[in-house]
C-alpha positions as CSV (number, residue, x, y, z in Angstrom):
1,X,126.6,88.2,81.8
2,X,128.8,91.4,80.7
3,X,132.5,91.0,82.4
4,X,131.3,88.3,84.7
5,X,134.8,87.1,85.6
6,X,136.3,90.6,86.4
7,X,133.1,91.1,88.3
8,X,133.5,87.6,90.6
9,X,137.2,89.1,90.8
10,X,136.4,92.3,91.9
11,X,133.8,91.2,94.6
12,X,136.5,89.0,96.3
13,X,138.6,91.4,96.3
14,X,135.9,93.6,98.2
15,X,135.4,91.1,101.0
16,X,139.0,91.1,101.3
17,X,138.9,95.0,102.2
18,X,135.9,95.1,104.3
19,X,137.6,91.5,106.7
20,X,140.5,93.9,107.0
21,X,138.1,96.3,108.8
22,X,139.0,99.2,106.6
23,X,136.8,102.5,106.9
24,X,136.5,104.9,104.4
25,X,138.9,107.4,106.1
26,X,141.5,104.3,105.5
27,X,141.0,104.2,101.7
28,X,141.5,107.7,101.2
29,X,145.1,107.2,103.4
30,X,145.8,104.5,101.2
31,X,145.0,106.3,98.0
32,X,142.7,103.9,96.8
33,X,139.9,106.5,96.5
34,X,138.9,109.5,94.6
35,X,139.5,112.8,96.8
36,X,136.9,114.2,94.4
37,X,134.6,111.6,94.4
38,X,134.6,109.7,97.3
39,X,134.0,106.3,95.4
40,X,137.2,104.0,94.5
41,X,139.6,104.5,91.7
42,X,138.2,102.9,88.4
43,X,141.0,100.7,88.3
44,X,140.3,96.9,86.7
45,X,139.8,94.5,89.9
46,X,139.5,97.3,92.4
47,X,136.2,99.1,91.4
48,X,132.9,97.5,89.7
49,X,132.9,101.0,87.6
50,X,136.5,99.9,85.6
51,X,134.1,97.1,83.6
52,X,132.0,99.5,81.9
53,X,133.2,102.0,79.2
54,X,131.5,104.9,81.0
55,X,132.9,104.4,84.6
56,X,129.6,104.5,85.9
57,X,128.3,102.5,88.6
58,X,126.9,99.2,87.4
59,X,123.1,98.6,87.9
60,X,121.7,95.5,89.7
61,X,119.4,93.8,87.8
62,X,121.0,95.3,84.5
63,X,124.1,94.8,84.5
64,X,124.9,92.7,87.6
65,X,123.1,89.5,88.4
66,X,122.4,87.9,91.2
67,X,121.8,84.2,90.4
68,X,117.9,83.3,89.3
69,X,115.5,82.4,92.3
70,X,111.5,81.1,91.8
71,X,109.1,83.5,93.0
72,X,106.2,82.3,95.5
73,X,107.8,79.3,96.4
74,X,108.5,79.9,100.4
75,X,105.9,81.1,102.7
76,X,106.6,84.4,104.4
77,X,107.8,84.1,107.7
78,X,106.3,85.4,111.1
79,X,109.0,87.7,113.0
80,X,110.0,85.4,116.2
81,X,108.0,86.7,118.7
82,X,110.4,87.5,121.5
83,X,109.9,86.4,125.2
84,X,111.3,87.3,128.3
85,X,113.7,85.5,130.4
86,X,112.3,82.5,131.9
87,X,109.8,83.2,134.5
88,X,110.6,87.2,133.8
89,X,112.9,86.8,136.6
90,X,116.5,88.8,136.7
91,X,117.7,86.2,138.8
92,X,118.3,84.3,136.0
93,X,120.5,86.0,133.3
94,X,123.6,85.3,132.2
95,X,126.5,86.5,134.4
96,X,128.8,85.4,132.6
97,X,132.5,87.4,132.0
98,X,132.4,88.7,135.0
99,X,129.3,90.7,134.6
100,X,126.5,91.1,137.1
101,X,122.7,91.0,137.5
102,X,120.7,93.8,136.0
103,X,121.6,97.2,138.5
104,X,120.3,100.8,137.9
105,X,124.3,101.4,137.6
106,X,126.6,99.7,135.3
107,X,127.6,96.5,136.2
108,X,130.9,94.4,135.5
109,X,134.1,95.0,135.3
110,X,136.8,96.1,133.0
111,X,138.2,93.0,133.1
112,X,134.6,91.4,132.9
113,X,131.4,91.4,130.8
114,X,130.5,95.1,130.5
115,X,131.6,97.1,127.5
116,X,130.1,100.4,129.5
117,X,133.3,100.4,131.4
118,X,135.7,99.6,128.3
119,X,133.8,102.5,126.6
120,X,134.3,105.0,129.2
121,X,137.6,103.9,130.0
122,X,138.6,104.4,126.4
123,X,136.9,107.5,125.8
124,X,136.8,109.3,129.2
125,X,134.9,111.6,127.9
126,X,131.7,109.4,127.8
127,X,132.2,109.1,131.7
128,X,130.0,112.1,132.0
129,X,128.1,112.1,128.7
130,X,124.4,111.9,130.6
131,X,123.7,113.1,133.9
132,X,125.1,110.2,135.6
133,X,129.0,108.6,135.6
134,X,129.4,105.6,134.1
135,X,126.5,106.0,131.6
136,X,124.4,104.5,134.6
137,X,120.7,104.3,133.5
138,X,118.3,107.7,134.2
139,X,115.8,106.6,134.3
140,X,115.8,103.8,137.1
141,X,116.1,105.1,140.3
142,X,117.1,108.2,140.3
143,X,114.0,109.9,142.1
144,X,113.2,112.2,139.0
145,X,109.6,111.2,138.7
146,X,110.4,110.0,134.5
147,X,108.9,106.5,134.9
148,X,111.2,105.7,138.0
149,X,110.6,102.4,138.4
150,X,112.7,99.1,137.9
151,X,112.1,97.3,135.0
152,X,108.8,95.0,134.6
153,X,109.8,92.8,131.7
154,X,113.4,91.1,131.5
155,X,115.1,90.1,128.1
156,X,118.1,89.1,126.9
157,X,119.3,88.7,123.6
158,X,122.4,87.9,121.5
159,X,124.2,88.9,118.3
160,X,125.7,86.2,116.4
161,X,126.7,84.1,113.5
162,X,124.6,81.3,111.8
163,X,123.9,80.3,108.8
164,X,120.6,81.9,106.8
165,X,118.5,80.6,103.8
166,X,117.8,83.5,101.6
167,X,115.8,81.4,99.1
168,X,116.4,77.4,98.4
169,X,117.4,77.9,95.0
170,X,120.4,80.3,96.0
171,X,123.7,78.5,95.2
172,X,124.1,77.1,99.3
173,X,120.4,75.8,99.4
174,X,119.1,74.8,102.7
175,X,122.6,75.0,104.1
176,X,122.1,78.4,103.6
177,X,124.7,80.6,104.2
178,X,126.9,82.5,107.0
179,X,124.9,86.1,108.3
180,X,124.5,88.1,111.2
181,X,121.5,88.3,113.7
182,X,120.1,88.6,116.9
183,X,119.0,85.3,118.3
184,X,119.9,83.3,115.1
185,X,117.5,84.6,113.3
186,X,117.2,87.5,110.4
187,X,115.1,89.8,111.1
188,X,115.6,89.7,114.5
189,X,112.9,88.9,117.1
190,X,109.6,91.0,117.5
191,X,109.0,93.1,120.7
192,X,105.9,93.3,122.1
193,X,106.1,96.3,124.6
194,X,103.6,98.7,126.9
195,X,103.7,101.9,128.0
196,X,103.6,101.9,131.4
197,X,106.0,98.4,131.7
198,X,109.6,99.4,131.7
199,X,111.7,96.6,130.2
200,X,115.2,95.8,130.4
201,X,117.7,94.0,127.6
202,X,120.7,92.6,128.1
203,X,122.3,92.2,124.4
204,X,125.5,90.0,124.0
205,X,128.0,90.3,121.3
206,X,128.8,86.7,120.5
207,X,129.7,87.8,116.8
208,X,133.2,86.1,115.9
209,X,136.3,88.2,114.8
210,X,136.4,87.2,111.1
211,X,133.5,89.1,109.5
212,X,131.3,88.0,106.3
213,X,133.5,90.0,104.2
214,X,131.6,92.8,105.2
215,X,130.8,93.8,109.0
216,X,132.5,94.4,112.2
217,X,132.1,92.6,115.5
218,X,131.6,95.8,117.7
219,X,127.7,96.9,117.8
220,X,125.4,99.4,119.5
221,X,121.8,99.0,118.8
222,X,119.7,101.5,118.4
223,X,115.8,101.3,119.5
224,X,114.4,103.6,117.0
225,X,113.0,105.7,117.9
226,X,111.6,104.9,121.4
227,X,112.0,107.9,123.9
228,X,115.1,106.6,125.5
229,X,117.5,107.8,128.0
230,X,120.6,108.4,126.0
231,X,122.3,105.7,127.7
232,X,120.5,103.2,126.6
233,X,119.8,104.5,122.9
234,X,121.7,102.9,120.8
235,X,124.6,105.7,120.3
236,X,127.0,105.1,117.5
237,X,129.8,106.0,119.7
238,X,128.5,103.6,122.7
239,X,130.9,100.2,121.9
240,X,129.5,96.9,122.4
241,X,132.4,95.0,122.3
242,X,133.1,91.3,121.3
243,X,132.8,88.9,124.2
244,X,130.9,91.4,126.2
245,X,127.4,92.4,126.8
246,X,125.6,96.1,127.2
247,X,122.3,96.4,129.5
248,X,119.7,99.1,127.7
249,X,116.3,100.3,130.2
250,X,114.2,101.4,128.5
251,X,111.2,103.5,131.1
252,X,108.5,103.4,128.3
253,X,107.2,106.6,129.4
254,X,105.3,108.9,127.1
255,X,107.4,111.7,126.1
256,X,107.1,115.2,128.3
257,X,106.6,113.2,131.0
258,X,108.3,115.7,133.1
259,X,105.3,118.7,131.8
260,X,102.7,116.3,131.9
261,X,102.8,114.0,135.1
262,X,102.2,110.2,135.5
263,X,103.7,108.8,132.7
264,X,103.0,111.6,130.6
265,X,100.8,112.5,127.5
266,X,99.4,109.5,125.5
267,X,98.8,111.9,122.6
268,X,102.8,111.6,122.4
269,X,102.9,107.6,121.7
270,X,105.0,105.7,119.6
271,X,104.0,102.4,117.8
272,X,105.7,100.4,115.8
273,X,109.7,100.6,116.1
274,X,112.8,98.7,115.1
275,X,116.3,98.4,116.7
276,X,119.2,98.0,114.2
277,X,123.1,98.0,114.7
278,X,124.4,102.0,114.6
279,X,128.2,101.2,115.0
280,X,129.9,104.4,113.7
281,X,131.4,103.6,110.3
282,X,129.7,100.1,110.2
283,X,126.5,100.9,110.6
284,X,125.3,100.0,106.6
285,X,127.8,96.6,106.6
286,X,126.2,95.6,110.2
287,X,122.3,96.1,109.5
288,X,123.4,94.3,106.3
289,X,124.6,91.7,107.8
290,X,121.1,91.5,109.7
291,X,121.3,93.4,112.8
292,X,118.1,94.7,113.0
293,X,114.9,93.9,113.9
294,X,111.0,95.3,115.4
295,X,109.5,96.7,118.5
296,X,106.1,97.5,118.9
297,X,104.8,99.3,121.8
298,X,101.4,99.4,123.1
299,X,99.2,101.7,125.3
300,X,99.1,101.8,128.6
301,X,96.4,100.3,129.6
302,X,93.1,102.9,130.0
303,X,96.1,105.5,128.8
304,X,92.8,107.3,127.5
305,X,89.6,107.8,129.7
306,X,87.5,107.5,126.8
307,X,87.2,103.4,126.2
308,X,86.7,103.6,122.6
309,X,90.4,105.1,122.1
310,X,93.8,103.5,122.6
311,X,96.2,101.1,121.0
312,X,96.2,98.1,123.2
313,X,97.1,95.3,120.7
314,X,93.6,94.1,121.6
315,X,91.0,94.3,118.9
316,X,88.1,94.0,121.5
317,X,89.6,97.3,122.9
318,X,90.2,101.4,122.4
319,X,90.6,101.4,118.8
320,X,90.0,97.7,118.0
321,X,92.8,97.3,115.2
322,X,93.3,94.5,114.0
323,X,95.2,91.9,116.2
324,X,94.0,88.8,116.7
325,X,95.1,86.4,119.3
326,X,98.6,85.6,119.1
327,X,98.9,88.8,117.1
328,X,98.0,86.7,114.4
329,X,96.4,89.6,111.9
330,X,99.0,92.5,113.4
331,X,101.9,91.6,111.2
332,X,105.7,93.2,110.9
333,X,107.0,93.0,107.2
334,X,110.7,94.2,107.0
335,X,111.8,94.8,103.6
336,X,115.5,94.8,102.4
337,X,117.4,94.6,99.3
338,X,120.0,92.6,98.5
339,X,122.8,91.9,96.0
340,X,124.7,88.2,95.0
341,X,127.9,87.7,93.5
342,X,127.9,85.2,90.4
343,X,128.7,82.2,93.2
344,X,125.0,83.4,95.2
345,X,127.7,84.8,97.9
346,X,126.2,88.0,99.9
347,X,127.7,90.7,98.6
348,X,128.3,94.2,100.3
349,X,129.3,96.8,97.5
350,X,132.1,99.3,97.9
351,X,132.2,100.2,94.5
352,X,130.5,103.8,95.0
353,X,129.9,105.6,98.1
354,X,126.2,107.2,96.6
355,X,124.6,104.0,98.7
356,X,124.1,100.1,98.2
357,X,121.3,98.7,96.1
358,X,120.7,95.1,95.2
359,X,118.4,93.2,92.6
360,X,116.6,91.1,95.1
361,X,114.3,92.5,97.4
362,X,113.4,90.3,100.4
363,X,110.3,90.3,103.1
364,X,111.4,88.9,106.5
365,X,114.8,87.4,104.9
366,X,113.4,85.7,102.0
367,X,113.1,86.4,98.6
368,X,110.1,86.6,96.9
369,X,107.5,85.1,99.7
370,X,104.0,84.6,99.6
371,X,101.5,84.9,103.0
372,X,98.1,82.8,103.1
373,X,95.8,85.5,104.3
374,X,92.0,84.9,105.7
375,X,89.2,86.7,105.0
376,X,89.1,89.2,106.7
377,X,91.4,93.2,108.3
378,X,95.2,92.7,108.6
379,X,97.5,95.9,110.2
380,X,100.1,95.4,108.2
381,X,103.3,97.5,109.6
382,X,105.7,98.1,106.8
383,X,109.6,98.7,107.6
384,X,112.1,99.9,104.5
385,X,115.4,98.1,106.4
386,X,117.6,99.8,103.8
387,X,120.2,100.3,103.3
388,X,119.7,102.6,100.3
389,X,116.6,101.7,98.5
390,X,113.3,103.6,98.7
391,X,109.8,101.7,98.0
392,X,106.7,103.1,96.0
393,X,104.3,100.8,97.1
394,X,101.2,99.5,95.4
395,X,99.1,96.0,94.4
396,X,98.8,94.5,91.4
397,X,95.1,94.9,91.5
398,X,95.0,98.3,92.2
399,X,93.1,98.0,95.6
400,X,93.4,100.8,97.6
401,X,94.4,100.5,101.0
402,X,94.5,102.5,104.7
403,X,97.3,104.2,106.0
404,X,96.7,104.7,109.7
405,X,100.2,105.4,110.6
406,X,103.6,106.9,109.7
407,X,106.8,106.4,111.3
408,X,105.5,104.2,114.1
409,X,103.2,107.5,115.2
410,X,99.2,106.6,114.6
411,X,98.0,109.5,112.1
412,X,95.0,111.8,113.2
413,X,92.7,110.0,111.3
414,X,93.0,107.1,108.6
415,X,93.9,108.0,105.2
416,X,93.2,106.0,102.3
417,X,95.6,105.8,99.2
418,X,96.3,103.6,95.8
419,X,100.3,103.3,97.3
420,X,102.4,105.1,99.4
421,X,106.5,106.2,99.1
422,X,108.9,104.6,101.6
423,X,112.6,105.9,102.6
424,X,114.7,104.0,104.0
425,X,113.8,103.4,108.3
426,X,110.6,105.0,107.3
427,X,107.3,103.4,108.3
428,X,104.1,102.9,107.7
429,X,100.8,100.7,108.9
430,X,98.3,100.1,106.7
431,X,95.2,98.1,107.1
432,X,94.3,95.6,104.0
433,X,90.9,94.2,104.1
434,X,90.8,90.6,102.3
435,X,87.2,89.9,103.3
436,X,85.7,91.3,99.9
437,X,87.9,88.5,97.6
438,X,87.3,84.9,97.3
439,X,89.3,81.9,98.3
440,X,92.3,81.6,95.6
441,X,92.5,85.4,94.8
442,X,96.1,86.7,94.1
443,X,97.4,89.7,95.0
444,X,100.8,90.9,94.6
445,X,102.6,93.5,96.3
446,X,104.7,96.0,93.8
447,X,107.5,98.5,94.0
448,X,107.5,100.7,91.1
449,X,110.0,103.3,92.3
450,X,112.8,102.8,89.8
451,X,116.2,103.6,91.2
452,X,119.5,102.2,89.8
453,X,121.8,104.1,92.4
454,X,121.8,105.6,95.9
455,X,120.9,108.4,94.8
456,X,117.5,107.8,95.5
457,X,114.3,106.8,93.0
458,X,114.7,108.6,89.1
459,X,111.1,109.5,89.3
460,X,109.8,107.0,87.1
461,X,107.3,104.3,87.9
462,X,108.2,100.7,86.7
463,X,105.5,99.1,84.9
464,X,103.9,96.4,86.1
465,X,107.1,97.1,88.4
466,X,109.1,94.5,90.9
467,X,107.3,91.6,92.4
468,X,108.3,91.3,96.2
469,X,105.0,89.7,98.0
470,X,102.2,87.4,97.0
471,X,99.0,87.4,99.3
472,X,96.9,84.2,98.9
473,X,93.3,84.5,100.0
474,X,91.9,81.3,102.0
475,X,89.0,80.1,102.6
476,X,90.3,79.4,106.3
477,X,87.0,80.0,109.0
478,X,88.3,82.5,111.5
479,X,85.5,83.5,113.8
480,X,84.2,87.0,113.8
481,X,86.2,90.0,113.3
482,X,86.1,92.3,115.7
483,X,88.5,94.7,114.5
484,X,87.7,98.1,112.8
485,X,88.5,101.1,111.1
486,X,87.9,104.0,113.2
487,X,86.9,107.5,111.6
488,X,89.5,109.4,114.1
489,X,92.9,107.8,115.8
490,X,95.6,109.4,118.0
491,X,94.7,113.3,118.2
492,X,97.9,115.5,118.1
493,X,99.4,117.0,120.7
494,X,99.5,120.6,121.6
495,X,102.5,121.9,119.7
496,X,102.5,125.7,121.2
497,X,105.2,125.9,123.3
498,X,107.3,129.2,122.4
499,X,110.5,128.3,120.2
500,X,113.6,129.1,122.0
501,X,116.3,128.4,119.0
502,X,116.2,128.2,115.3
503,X,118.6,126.3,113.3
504,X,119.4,125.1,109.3
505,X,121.1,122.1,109.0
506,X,122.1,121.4,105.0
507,X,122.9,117.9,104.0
508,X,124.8,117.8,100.8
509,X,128.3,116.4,99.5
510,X,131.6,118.1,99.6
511,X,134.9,117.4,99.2
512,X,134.6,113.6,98.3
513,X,132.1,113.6,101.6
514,X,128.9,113.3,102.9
515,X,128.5,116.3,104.9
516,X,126.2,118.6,107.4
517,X,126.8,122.2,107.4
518,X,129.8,121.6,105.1
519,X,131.5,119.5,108.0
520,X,132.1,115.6,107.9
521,X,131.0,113.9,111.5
522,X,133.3,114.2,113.9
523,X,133.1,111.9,116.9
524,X,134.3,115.2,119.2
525,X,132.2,117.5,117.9
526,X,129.1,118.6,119.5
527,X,127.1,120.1,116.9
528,X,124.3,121.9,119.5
529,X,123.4,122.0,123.3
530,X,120.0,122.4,123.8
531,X,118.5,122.9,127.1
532,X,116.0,119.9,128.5
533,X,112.1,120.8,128.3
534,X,112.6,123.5,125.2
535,X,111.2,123.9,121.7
536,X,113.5,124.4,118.5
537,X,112.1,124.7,114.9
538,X,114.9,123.4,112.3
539,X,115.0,123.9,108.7
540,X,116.6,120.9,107.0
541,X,117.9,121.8,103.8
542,X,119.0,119.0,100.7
543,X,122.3,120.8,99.2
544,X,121.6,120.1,95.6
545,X,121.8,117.5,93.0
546,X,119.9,114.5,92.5
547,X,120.3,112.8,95.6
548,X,117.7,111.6,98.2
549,X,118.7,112.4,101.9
550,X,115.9,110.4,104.6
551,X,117.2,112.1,107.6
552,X,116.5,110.6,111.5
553,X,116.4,112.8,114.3
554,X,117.2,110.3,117.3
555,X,114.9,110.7,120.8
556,X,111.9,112.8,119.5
557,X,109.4,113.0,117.5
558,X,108.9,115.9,114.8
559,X,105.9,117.9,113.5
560,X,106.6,119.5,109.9
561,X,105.7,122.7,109.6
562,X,105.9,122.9,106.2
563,X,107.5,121.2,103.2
564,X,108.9,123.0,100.2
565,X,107.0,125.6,101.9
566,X,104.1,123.9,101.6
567,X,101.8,121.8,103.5
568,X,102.9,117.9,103.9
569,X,101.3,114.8,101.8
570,X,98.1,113.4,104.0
571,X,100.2,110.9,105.3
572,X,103.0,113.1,106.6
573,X,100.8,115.7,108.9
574,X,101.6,113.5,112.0
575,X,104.4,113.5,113.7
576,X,107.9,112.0,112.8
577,X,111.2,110.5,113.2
578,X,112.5,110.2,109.8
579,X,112.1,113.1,106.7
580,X,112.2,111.9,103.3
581,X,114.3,115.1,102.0
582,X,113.7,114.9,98.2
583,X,116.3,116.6,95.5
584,X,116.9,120.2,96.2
585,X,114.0,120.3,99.3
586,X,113.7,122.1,102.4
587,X,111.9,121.2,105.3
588,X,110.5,123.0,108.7
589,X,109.6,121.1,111.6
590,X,108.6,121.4,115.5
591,X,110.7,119.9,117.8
592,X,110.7,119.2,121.5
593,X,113.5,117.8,123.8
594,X,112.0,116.4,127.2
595,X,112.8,114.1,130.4
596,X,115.8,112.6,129.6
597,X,120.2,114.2,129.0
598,X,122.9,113.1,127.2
599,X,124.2,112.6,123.1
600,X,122.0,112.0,120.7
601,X,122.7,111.9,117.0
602,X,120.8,113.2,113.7
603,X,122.1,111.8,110.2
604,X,121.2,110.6,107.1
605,X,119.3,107.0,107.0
606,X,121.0,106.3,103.9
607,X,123.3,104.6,105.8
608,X,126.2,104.0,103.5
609,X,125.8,108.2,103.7
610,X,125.6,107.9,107.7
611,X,129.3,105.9,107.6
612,X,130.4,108.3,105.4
613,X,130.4,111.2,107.7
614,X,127.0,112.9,107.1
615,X,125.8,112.9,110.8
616,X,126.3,115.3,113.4
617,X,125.6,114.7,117.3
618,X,123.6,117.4,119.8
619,X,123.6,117.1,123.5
620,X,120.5,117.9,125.7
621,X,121.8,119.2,129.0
């Protein structure tokens, strides 16, 4: 390999920046970036970019290597299916630090368990940052009719260090080597969640002071993109300290709750989520790391009156998607790129600030799995973990298959497509039937999006392109399938409420930065105030060049109006938490900001952009 000792140099010396805890607002003070550029001098040792003639940011796979792994030897994993406390009773958490049982109010002290009261009292002005002091939950007693009641399920859940096996041939073997992760595990543990149930989580930060050469040991994990009181969403300036613990609620209320009554409109439902790590400036090392993991929600029970309609994880029931018992055919699959050093160490690059790419492209933490499949309808819900790679999906075979939901939101009616595009926190469920292929049958899941930078995919398609999942038909007997393919699914909901503000929001570069209206973030800034019940319509605009910006909008889902002025792709005409902002586009969309107060933050999901200031933060008062 070209330069491989000045390579293995220059990715220790990385780790040795990112233990230090450096941000990139410290490497511009220390003049070891380009004011212009925002990447690091190309000085030998110090930037991957000073080993090739051009000073151009190497490509993984092409001119960086991550050391050779065997394809289709490890099954695919399961997501850990998380459970509640034992005997879902409070009584029994962890208390530990000082802290206290699960309260509608924060509980602790500042010399206990409860970074809540370390956050406020180091920031005083989050004291008064949602409706109540002390960031005490909204929507838990509080006699405002949004859900209202105590929590029903109990978790709790830990971040920490252990030791991960990204693929037996890797250089550690089935020592595996040190990462981050909630519960010991990477991804982190599946949710399984109802509308209807509120449920509680208590998350501990067990992580140790001495990062993975990349990381910091302060978190705050977002649920995205669940309609959560701010409090509990995950904000990137909420600290969850080292050694302490921070309680999320989480109402499970439909949103508009507040217009609607009960537990509002089940037209508004969300589906399948994720919860990743949002520290401010840390946000791409931590999900790196493995801070991250799924949630998916259900339907309240008879949400609809019609009995054919509904989500219940049930495939007897409503819409009768697959499910299985044990979930066994309703199946998360979290990809996530990675790149090795020479040694097979994780490596986190800080070489250029455009995003982080890697040559080896895991499902559920391993390289290169393969999944025994029966005959028979899987929901397959599809999660692009990041941190800057987007996905142009298709199989080997050129089956087509049924997209039935985007972002987590069930689409109007199913769509059917050859492959799909994925940005990065996108998702999408799709339905694969395997009933029509015979026991043995291959088929291989592709990406054929080539992209050799953060700047997003070139346009091309690879050919046959990467190899990242191997189905294998069986000739396992599985009873009857009951599940289906209805003709309609969630109808939308009624988006005529009168607009009451209009705002542009352009993400582009300037100065070195990743910016938003020509402004980096800045933590006190408040970028709009926007009253609670209204209606805005937005414009988001990509400033230019060839980058790709997938923006999030925390709290709410979105509607495009248009795209490019235009109407959206099929599988984009539902509604939304994350817009795939191509190269030079512009965007309108319908928004809505109900029930609950407090910060929320929009920014780009390219997270290395995200830490590097292009995120802004609006209150709903």
């Amino acid at each position: 390999m070209k330069n491989e000792k000045i390579i293995q140099q220059t990715m220790d010396l990385h780790r040795e920046i990112t233990k230090e805890g450096l941000t990139r607002r410290d490497l511009l003070k220390m003049g070891l970036l380009s004011a212009g550029t925002g990447m690091l001098l190309p000085i030998s040792g110090l930037s991957l970019r000073a080993a090739w003639a051009d000073n151009s940011c190497p490509v993984p796979g092409k001119d960086i290597f991550s050391p050779p792994t065997r394809p289709w030897v490890v099954e695919l994993p399961r997501l850990v299916e998380k459970q509640t406390v034992l005997n879902n009773d409070p009584a029994v958490f962890d208390i530990g630090n000082g802290g206290g049982l699960p309260a509608p109010w924060a509980v602790g002290t500042m010399t206990g368990g409860d970074s809540k009261y370390r956050c406020c009292e180091e920031n005083p002005e989050l004291h008064f940052a949602t409706p109540y002091p002390e960031l005490d939950h909204q929507g838990w007693g509080k006699g405002l009719g949004l859900g209202n009641q105590p929590p029903q399920k109990w978790y709790e859940m830990r971040a920490k260090q252990f030791n991960h096996v990204w693929h037996p041939d890797m250089p550690a073997g089935s020592a595996g080597q040190a990462a981050w992760g909630f519960d010991g595990v990477v991804p982190g543990p599946m949710f399984r969640t109802r509308y209807g149930e509120p449920h509680f989580t208590r998350i501990h930060n067990d992580l140790p002071q001495k990062n993975l050469g990349f990381g910091i040991n302060q978190i705050s994990t977002h649920m995205h993109n669940l309609h959560t009181p701010s409090e509990s969403d995950g904000n990137p300036l909420y600290v969850n300290h080292s050694g302490h613990y921070w309680d999320y609620h989480y109402p499970n209320v439909y949103a508009g709750v507040n217009q609607f009554g009960g537990i509002g409109d089940p037209n508004e439902a969300l589906g399948t989520l994720w919860y990743h790590d949002h520290k401010l400036d840390f946000t791409s090392q931590n999900v790196y790391a493995g801070l991250a993991g799924m949630n998916c929600i259900y339907d309240a029970w008879g949400a609809y009156a019609d009995p054919n309609m509904g989500d219940y994880g049930d495939e007897t029931k409503g819409w009768r998607l697959p499910c299985g018992n044990n979930y066994e055919f309703d199946v998360g699959l979290v990809f996530h790129d990675r790149q090795f050093d020479p040694n097979g160490l994780d490596f986190f690059p800080l070489t250029c600030f455009d995003g982080a790419i890697g040559d080896k492209i895991t499902v559920n933490g391993k390289i290169q799995p393969f999944m025994p499949v029966k005959k028979r309808k899987y929901r397959f819900r599809l999660l692009n973990m990041g941190p800057s790679r987007q996905y142009e999906w298709f199989f080997n075979n050129g089956q087509p298959f049924v997209v039935i939901a985007n972002d987590g939101n069930l689409l109007p009616a199913p769509v059917l497509v050859k492959s799909i595009k994925q940005s990065v926190a996108e998702r999408f469920d799709i339905i694969v039937d395997f009933s029509q292929f015979q026991p043995g049958t291959e088929i291989i899941l592709l990406n054929r999006a080539e992209q050799v930078n953060g700047r997003g995919p070139t346009g091309n398609l690879l050919s046959p392109g990467q190899q990242v999942l191997k189905f294998i038909v069986t000739s396992d007997a599985f009873g009857v399938d009951e599940s289906r393919i209805p003709a309609k699914l969630r109808p939308l909901p009624s988006i005529t409420q009168a607009v009451s503000q209009k705002r542009t929001w352009k993400f582009e570069r300037s100065g070195g930065e990743w910016v938003v209206n020509g402004k980096p973030f800045n933590r006190d800034v408040v970028s709009a105030t926007i009253p609670e019940g209204s209606a805005e319509q937005w414009t988001i605009i990509n400033g230019g060049g060839s980058w790709m910006h997938p923006v999030h909008i925390h709290y709410e889902e979105h509607r495009y109006l248009s795209y490019n002025r235009a109407t959206p792709e099929p599988t984009a005409r539902g509604r939304k938490d994350v817009i795939r902002l191509d190269a030079n586009a512009q965007c309108e969309i319908y928004m809505r900001f109900r029930d609950y107060k407090g910060l929320y933050p929009m920014h780009c999901h390219n997270v290395v952009h995200e830490d590097h200031a292009m995120m802004v933060m609006f209150k709903i008062v």
